[in-house]
C-alpha positions as CSV (number, residue, x, y, z in Angstrom):
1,X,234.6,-71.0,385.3
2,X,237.3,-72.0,383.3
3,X,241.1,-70.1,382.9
4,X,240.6,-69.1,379.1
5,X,243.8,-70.3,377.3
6,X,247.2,-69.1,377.5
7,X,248.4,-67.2,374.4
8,X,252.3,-67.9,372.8
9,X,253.4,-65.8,370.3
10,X,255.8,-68.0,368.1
11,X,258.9,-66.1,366.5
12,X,260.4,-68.5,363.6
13,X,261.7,-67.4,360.0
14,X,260.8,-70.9,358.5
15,X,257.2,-71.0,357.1
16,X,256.8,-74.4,357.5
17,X,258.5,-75.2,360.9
18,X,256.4,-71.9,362.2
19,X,253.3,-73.4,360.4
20,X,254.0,-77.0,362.5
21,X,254.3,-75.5,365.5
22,X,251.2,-73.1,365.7
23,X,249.4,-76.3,364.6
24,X,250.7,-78.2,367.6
25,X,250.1,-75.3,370.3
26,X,246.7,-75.0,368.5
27,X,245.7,-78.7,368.9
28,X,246.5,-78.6,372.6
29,X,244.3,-75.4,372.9
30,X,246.6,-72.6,373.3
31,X,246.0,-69.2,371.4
32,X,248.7,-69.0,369.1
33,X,250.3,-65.7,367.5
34,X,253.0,-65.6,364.8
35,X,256.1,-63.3,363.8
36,X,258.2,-64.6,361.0
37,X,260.7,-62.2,362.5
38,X,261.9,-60.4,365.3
39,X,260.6,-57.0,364.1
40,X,257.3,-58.7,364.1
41,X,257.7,-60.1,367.3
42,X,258.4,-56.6,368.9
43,X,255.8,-54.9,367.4
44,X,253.4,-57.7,368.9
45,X,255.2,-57.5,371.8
46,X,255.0,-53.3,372.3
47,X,250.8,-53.4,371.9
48,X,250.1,-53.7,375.7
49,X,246.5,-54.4,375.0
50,X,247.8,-58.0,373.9
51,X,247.9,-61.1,376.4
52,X,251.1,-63.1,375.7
53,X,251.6,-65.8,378.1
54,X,254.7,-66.6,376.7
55,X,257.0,-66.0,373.6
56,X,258.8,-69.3,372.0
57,X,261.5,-67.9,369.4
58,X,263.6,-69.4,367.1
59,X,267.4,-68.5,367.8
60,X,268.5,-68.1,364.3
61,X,266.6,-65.2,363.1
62,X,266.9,-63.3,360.2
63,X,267.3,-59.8,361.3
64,X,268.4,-60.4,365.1
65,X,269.7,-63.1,367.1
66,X,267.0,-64.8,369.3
67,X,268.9,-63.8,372.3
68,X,269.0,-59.9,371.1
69,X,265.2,-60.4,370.7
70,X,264.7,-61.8,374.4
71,X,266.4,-58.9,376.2
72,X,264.3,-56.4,374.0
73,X,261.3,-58.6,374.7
74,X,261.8,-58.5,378.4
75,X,262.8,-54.7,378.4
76,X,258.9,-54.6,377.6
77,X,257.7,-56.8,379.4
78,X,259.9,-58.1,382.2
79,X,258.8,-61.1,383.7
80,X,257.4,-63.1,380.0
81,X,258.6,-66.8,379.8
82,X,260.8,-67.4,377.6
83,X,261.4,-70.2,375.3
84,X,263.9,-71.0,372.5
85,X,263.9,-73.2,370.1
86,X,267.5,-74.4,368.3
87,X,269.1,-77.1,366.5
88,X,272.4,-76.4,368.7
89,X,270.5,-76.2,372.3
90,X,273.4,-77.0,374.5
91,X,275.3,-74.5,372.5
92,X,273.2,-71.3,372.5
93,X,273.8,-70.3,376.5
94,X,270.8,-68.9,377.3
95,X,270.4,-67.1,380.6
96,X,269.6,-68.6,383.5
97,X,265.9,-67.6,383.5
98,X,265.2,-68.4,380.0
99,X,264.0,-72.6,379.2
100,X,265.7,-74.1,375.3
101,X,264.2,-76.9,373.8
102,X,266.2,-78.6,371.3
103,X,265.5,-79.0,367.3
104,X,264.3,-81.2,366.5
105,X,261.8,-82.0,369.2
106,X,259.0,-84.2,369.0
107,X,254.9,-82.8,369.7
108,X,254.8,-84.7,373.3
109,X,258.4,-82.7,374.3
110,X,257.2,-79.4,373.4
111,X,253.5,-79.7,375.3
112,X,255.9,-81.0,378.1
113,X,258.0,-77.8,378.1
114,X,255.1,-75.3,377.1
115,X,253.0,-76.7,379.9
116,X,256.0,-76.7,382.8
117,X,256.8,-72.9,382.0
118,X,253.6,-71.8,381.9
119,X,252.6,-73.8,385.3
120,X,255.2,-71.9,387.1
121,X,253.9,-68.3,386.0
């Protein structure tokens, strides 16, 4: 039988790069959740009846920094994979257990990254 799909929840402010990306995920079969914001993202993130494999996030968000976001995230739910997304990527510092993939980044680089983070869960 089988695994049934991983699930990402995608936290990004921009309609339209949030829009590309859920396509993406879709296409290579994952189950795909949005938050155009971080207070989304938590309230997705507090219902523990949902499966999230792992949480991809924007670091520029409107009402909290991407980083903020993570250690809130993993207050809930400790060990959840994290993923950034940034147009500064070797600038952002994220900690040592969190993965970054650069802005912009092309559909075979972020089923490359999705795939290794999720393969080591």
């Amino acid at each position: 039988m089988p695994l049934p799909p991983s699930t990402i929840l995608v936290v990004e402010d921009d309609n339209i790069v949030r829009m590309l990306i859920v396509d993406v995920l879709e296409e290579l079969e994952y189950v795909v959740i949005e938050a155009a914001d971080a207070a989304a993202a938590l309230k997705v993130v507090s219902d523990k009846g949902q499966v999230i494999d792992l949480m991809m996030s924007d670091v520029g968000l409107p009402d909290m920094d991407g980083k903020e976001l993570a250690k809130e995230v993993r207050a809930l739910r400790p060990g959840l994979p994290i993923l950034f997304a940034s147009g500064y990527a070797e600038h952002i510092g994220a900690p040592a257990d969190m993965q970054v993939i650069g802005k912009p980044f092309s559909i075979d680089q972020l089923r490359d990254k999705v795939k290794s983070i999720l393969s080591s869960v």
